[in-house]
N, C-alpha and C positions, 0 to 999 in steps of 0.2 A: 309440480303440476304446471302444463301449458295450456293456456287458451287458445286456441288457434282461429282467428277471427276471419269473418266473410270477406272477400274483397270489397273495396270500394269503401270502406267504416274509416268516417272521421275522426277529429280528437272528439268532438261532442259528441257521439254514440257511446264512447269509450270510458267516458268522465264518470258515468254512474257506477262502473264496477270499479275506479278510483277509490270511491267514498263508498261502498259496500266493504271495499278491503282495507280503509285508512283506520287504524287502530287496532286491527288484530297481529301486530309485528308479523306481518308478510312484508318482505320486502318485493317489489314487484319491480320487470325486466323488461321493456321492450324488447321486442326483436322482428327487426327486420329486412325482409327477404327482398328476391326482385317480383317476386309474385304474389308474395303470403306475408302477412303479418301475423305478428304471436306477442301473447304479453307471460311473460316468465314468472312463477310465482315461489317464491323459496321463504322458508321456514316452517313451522306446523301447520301447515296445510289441511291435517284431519280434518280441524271445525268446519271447511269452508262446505257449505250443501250445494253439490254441483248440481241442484235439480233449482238451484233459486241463480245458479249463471248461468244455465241455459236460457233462464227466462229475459236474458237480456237481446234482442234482436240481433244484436253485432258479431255475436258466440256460432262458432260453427258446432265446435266440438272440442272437446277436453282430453287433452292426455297428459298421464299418470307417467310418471317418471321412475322408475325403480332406485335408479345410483340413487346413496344416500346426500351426494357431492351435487348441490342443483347448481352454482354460483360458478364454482371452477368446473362444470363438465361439458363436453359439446354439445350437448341436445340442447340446453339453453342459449349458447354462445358457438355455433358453428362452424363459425372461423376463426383463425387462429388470432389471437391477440396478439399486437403489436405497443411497443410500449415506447416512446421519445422522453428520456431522463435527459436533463440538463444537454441539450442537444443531439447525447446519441441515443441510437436505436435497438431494439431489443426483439425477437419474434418475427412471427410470419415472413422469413425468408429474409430478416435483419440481422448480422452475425456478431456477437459483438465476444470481446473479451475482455477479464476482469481480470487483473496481476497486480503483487505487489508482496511483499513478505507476509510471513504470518504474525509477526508480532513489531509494533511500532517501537523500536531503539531510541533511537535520536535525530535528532532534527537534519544530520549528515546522510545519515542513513537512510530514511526516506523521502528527503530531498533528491538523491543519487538515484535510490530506486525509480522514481515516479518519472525522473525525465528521463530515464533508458526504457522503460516500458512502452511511455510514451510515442518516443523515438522508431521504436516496431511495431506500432500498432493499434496496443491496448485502447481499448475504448473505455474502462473505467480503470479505475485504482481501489486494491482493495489493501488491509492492515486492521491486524486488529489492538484497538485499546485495551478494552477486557479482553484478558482468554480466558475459557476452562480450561483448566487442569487436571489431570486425573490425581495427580499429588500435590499437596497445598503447600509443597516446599518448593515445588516449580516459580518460573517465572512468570506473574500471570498478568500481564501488560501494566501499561504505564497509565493507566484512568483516563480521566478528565485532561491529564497533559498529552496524551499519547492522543486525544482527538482534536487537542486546539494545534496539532505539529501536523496533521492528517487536512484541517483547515488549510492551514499555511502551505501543504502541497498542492489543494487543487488552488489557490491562489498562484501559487507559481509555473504549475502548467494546464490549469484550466481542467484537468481530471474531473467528472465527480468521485465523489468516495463511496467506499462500498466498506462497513466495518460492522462488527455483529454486537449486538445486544444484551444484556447478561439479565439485567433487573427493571422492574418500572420504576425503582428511585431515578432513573437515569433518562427518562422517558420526553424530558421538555430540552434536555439538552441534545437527544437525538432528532428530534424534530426540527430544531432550530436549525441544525449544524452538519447532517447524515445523509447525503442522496439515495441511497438504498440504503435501507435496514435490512440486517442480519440475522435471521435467526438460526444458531446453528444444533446439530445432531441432535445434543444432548434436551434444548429446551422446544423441541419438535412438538411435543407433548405436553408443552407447558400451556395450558390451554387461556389461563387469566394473561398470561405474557400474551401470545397471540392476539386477543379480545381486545386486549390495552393497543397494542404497538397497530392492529390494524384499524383501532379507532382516530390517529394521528391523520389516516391518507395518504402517505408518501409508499412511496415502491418497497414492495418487501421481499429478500432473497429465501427463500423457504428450503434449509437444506434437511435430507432427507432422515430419518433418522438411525441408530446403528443397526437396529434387529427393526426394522418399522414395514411394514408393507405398502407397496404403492396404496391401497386405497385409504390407511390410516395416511400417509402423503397426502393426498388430498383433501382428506377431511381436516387434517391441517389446514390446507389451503383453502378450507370452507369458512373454517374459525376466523381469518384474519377479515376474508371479505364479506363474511356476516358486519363484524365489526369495522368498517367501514371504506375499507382500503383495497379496491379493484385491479390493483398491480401488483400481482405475484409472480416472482420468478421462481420455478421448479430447481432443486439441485439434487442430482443423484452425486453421494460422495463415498461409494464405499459400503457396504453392510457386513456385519460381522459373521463369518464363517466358520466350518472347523480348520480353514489352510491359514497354515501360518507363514509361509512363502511371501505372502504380501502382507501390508497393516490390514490392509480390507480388502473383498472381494467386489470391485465394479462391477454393477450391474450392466454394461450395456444394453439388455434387452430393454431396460426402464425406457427406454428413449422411444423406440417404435412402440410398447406400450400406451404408454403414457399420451403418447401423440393423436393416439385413438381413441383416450379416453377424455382428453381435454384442450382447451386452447391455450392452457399458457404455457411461457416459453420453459422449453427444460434446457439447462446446463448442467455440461459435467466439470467435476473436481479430480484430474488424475493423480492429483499432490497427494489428498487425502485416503482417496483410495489404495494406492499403491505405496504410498511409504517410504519410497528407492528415488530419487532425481532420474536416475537414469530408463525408468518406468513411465517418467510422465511424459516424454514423447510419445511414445506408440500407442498408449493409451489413450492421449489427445487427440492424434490423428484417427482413431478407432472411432472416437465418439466425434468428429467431422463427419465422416465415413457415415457413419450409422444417423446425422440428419438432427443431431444435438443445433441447437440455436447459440449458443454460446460454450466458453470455458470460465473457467476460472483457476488460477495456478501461484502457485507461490514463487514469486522472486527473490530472490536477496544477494547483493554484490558481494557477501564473503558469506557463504554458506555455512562454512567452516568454524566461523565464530557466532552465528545465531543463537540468539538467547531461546529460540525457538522451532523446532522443526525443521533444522539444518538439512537432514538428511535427506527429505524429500524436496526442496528448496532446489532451482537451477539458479545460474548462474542469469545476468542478462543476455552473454552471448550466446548462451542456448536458447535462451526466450526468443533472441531475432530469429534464429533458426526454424525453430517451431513454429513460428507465423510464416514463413516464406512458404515453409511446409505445406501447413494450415488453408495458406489462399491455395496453393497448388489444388489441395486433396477440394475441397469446396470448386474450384472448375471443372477437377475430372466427373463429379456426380453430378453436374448442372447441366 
């Protein structure tokens, strides 16, 4: 529901539908415009009898919002969110990129990774501590050590980190320690994890899930910023198909989608998507192309001996490449 107020209405006109709406868990929205203001109202909105906020002088008129996404979708928030993590920037016309292996080795290993990333561009660093595995005989990161070695890298090139999430036993040391939190495919849906991790605050990487539909996407992204956390980054990484040619099928269309359905920033993942190293170029500059806000991509200096996801893994000197690319394809469509 939007209120859409007269012009000229101060904060005192405004204060009694504050305390009409303070304890019925409406979280409410300013918004506003260069000519209109609007106050944004999300969560069960049924109870609220719009014939007793008409009665307020300030009320022009009411509108009813269909999407069930009030928090992440444009009619409440019109313009695109932009978001400044530990210096860099994210959204509305801010590019940014997230590289770094998929699974944290050793202190060599992602030391090496993070200042060649670095070196080309990347504007965060990502690794994960916890991985899911589809087989519990996998290797499934190095825990609590694989995040205090992920610490020690943005210490030595100033990176933030970007690493995903598995459980809320784990919830106070993400918060202390995690520039973006992670949530990946599988815990999309995990709707207590979301609730939890977006009652922390910090920026949360929202990736999409394997069979999920953008607007269950979103209602994901409803869950974290009900629960208190206003920076959500979108990732399309793949959905599961019947082609087995790739690991997963990119969705590219997500992106002009999704751009019309909401302001926060969507990135794609071609590592995950496609499966093949040799895939995630074309794929990356596709989704430039097509008007993505960021990437995110797996590095790692020996592919070859990855404890994880080797195969889809570039080298760094194809990462340089892919950026020089990258700013190319970003001038030709500006």
């Amino acid at each position: 529901m939007i209120l859409i107020l007269k012009s000229g209405v101060d904060e005192a006109e405004i204060e009694p539908i504050r305390r009409l709406l303070t304890g019925q868990n409406i979280i409410m929205q300013d918004i506003v415009g260069e000519t209109t203001r609007m106050i944004g109202l999300a969560g069960d909105t049924s109870s609220i009898s719009e014939d007793a906020v008409m009665c307020f002088p300030c009320v022009e008129r009411i509108m009813r919002i269909q999407e069930p996404y009030k928090l992440a979708g444009r009619k409440f928030h019109p313009a695109d969110s932009m978001y400044e993590i530990s210096g860099r920037r994210i959204g509305a016309g801010e590019f940014a990129v997230i590289a770094g292996p998929c699974s944290v080795e050793s202190e060599e290993q992602i030391l090496s990774v993070a200042r060649d990333v670095k070196a080309s561009g990347a504007s965060f660093l990502r690794g994960g501590a916890f991985k899911p595995r589809t087989s519990p005989y996998a290797f499934r990161g190095l825990g609590l050590d694989g995040l205090e070695l992920l610490r020690l890298a943005r210490q030595k090139t100033g990176l933030p980190i970007v690493t995903e999430i598995m459980s809320q036993e784990y919830l106070d040391a993400f918060a202390e320690h995690v520039d973006v939190i992670q949530i990946g495919a599988r815990n999309m849906q995990n709707f207590a994890l979301l609730q939890q991790v977006g009652s922390i605050g910090k920026p949360v990487l929202l990736k999409r899930g394997l069979s999920s539909t953008l607007e269950e996407l979103l209602m994901a992204a409803e869950y974290i910023m009900a629960g208190g956390s206003q920076e959500v980054i979108l990732c399309e990484r793949g959905i599961r198909t019947f082609e087995t040619a790739t690991r997963n099928t990119l969705d590219l269309s997500a992106i002009p989608v999704l751009r019309q359905r909401t302001h926060l920033p969507v990135v794609i993942d071609p590592s995950h998507a496609t499966g093949y190293w040799h895939l995630v170029e074309p794929m990356a500059l596709a989704a430039v192309a097509a008007g993505a806000d960021g990437l995110i991509i797996e590095v790692h200096n020996h592919p070859e001996a990855a404890l994880c996801d080797g195969a889809q893994s570039i080298t760094p000197q194809v990462f340089h490449r892919l950026m020089r690319k990258a700013d190319a394809v970003r001038a030709a469509i500006r």
